[in-house]
LUMTIKE-38533 format. One line per field, with one value per residue: residue number from 1; residue in one letter; x, y, z of N, C-alpha, C in turn. Coordinates in nm, 3 decimals, decimal comma. Layout:
N
num c(NUM_...)
residu c(a_...)
n.u c(X_...)
n.v c(Y_...)
n.w c(Z_...)
ca.u c(X_...)
ca.v c(Y_...)
ca.w c(Z_...)
c.u c(X_...)
c.v c(Y_...)
c.w c(Z_...)
***
This chain:
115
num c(1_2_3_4_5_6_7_8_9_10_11_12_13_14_15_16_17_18_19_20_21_22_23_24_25_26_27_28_29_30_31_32_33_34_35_36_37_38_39_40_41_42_43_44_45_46_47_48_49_50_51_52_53_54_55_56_57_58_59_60_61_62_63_64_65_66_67_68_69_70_71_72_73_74_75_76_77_78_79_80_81_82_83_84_85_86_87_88_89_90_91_92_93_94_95_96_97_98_99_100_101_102_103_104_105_106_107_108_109_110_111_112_113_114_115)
residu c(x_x_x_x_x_x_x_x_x_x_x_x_x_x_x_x_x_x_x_x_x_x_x_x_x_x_x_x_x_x_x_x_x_x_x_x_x_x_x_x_x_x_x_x_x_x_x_x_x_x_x_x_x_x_x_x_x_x_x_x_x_x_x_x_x_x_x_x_x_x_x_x_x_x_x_x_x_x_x_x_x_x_x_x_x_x_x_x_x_x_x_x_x_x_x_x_x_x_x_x_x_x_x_x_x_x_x_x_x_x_x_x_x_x_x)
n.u c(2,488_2,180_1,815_1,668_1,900_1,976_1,791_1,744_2,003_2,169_1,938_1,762_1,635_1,422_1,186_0,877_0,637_0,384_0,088_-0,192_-0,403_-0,584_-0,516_-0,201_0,021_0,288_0,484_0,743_0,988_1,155_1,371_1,519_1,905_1,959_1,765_1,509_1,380_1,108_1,040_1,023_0,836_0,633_0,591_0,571_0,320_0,128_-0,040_-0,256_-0,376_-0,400_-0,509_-0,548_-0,327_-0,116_0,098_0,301_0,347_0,388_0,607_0,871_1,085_1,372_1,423_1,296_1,514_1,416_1,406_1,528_1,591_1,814_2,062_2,001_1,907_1,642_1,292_1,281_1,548_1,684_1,904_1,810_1,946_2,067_1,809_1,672_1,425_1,142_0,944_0,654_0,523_0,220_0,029_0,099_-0,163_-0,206_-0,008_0,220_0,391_0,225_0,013_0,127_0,194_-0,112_-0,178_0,000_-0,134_-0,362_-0,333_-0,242_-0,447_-0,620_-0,486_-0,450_-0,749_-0,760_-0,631)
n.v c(-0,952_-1,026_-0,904_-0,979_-0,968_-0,685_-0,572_-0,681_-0,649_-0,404_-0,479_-0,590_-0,865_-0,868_-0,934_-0,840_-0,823_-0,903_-0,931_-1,055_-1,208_-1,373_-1,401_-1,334_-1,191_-1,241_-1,089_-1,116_-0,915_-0,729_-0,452_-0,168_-0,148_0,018_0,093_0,210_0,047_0,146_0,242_-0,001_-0,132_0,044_0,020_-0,240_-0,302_-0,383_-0,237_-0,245_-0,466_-0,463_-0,177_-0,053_-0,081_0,208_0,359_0,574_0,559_0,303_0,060_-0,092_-0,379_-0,581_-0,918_-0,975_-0,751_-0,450_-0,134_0,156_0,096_0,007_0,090_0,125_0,210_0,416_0,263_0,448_0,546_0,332_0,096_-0,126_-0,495_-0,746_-1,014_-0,922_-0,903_-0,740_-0,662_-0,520_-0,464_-0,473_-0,233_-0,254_-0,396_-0,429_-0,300_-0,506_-0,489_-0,371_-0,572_-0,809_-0,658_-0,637_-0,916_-1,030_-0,884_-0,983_-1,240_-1,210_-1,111_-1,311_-1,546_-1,429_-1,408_-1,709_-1,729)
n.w c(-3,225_-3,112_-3,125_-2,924_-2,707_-2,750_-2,645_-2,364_-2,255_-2,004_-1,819_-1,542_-1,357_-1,127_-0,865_-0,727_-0,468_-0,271_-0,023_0,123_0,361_0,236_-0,040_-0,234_-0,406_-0,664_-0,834_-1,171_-1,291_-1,553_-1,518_-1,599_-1,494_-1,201_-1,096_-0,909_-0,557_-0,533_-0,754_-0,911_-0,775_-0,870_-1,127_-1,156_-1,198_-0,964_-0,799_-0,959_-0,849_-0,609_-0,480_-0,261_-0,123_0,045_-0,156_-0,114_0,162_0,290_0,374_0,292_0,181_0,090_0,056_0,310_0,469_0,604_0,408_0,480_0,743_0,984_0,811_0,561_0,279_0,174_0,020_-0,232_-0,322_-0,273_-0,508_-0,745_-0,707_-0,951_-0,922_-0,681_-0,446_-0,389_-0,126_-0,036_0,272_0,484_0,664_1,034_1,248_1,494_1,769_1,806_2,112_2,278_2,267_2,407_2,646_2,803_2,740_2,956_3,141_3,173_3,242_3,469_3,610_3,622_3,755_3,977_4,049_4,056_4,276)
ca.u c(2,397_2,020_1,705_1,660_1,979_1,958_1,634_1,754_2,136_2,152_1,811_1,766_1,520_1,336_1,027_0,776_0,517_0,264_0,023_-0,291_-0,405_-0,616_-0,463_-0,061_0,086_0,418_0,543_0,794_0,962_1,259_1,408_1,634_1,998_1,971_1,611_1,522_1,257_0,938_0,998_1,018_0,689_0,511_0,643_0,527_0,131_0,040_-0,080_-0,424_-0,459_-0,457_-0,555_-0,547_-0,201_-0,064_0,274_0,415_0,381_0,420_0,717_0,935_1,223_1,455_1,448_1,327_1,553_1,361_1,438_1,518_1,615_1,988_2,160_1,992_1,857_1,485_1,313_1,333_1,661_1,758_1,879_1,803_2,088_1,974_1,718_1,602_1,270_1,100_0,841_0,564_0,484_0,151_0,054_0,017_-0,255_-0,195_0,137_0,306_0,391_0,080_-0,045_0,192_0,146_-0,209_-0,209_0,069_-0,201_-0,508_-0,238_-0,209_-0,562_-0,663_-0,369_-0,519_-0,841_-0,819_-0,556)
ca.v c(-0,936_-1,030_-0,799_-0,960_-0,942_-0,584_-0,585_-0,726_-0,553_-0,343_-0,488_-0,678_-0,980_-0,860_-0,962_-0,741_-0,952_-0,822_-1,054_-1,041_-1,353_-1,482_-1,318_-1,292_-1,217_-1,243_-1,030_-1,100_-0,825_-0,695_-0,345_-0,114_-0,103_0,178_0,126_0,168_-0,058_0,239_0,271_-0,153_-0,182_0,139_-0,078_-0,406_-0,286_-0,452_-0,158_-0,206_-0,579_-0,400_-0,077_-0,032_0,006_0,357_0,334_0,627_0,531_0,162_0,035_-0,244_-0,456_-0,685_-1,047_-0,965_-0,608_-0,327_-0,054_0,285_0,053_-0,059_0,168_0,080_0,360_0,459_0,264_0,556_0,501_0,161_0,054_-0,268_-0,542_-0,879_-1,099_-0,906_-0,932_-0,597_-0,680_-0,399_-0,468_-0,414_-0,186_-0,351_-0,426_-0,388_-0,318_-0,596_-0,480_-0,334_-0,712_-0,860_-0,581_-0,680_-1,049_-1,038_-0,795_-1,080_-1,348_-1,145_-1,103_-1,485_-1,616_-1,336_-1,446_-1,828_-1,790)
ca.w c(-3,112_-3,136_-3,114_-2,772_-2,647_-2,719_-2,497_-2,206_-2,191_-1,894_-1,708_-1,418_-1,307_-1,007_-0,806_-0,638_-0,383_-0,200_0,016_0,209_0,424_0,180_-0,129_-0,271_-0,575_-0,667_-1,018_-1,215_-1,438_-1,625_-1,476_-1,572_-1,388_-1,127_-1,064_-0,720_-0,509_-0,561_-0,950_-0,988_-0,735_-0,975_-1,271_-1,169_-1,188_-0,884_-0,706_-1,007_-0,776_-0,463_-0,459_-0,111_-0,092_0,000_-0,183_-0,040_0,317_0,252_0,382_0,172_0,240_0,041_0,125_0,491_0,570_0,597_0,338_0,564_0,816_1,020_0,724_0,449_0,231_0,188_-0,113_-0,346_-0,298_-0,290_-0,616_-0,725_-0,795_-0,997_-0,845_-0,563_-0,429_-0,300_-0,058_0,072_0,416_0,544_0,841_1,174_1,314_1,631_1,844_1,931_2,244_2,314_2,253_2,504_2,759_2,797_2,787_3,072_3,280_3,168_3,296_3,613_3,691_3,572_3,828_4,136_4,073_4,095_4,399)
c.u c(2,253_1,940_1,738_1,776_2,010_1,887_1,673_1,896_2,106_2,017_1,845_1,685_1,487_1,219_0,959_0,672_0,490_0,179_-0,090_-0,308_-0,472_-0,585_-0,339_-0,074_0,254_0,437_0,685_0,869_1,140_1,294_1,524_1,783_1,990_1,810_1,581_1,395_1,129_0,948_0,978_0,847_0,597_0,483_0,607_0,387_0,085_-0,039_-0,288_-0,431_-0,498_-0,443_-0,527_-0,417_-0,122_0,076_0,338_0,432_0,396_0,570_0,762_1,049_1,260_1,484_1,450_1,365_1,493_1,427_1,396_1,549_1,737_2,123_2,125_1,911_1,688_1,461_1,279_1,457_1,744_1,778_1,903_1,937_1,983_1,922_1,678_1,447_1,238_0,942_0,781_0,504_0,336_0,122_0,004_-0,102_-0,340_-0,040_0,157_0,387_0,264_0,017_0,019_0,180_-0,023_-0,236_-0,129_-0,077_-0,350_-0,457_-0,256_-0,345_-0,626_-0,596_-0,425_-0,643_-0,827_-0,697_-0,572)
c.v c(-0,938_-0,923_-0,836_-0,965_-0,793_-0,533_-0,571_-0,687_-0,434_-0,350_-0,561_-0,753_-0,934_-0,920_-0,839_-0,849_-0,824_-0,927_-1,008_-1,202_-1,419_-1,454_-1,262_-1,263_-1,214_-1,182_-1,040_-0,981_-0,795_-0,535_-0,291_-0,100_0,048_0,223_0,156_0,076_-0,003_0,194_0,113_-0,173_-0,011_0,055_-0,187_-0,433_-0,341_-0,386_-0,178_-0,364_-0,529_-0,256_0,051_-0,011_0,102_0,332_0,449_0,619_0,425_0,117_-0,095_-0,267_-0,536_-0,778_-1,001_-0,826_-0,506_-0,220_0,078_0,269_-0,037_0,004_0,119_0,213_0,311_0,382_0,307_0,572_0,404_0,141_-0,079_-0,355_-0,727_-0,962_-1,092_-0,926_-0,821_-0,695_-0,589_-0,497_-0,430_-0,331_-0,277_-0,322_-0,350_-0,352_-0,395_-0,576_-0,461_-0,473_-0,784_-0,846_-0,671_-0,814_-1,046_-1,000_-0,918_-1,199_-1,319_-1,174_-1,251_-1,593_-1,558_-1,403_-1,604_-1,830_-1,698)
c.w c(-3,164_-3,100_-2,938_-2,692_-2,638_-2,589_-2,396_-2,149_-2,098_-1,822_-1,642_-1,407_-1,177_-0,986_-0,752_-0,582_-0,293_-0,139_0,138_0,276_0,334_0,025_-0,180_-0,417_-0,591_-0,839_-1,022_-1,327_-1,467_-1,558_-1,544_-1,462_-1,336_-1,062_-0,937_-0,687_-0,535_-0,651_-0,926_-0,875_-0,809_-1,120_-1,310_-1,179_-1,053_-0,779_-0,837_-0,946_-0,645_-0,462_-0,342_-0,067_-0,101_-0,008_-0,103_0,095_0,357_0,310_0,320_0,231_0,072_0,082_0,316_0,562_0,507_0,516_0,438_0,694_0,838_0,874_0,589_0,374_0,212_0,008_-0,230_-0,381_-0,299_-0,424_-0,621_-0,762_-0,837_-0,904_-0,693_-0,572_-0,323_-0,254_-0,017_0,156_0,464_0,702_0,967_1,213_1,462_1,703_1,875_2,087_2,359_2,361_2,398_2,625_2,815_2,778_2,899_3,144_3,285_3,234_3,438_3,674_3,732_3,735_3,952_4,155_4,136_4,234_4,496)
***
């Protein structure tokens, strides 16, 4: 067995991404088996590109499903399995419903007015 096969016995290949509109990154890294989705996005540094993101209220997913969400555990919790990809989520904006609500009622008025 080689040095680096030592190395790399019991790790994993993960991603961590993160993305603003005019601004992504995507990290590559090596993990321990058993890691969960926090430790591999504390691990992956990318919190010294953005700053601005509060990890502990951050919410993350795996390819898309929400971590803490439809029975999936919280990700302090999640442990990773090879070649996932933890995503943090930024906070909305706005409500999407909220949004909807309110163009319907600008629809409404728009439609009263010209008839």
């Amino acid at each position: 067995m080689t040095n680096n096969e030592k190395n790399t016995q019991g790790n994993i290949a993960v991603e961590v991404v993160y993305g603003l509109p005019e601004k992504q990154k995507l990290i590559q890294l090596e993990v321990a088996v058993g890691t969960t989705a926090y430790q591999a996005v504390e691990q992956s540094g990318i919190l010294q590109s953005f700053p601005e993101i509060d990890l502990p209220n951050s919410k993350m997913g795996i390819f898309a499903q929400v971590l803490g969400a439809k029975g999936l555990p919280e990700p302090d919790a999640y442990q990773l399995q090879e070649r996932d990809r933890v995503e943090i989520y930024r906070p909305l904006i706005a409500d999407p419903k909220e949004v909807r609500r309110r163009r319907a009622e600008e629809a409404k008025l728009k439609k009263e007015q010209e008839g």
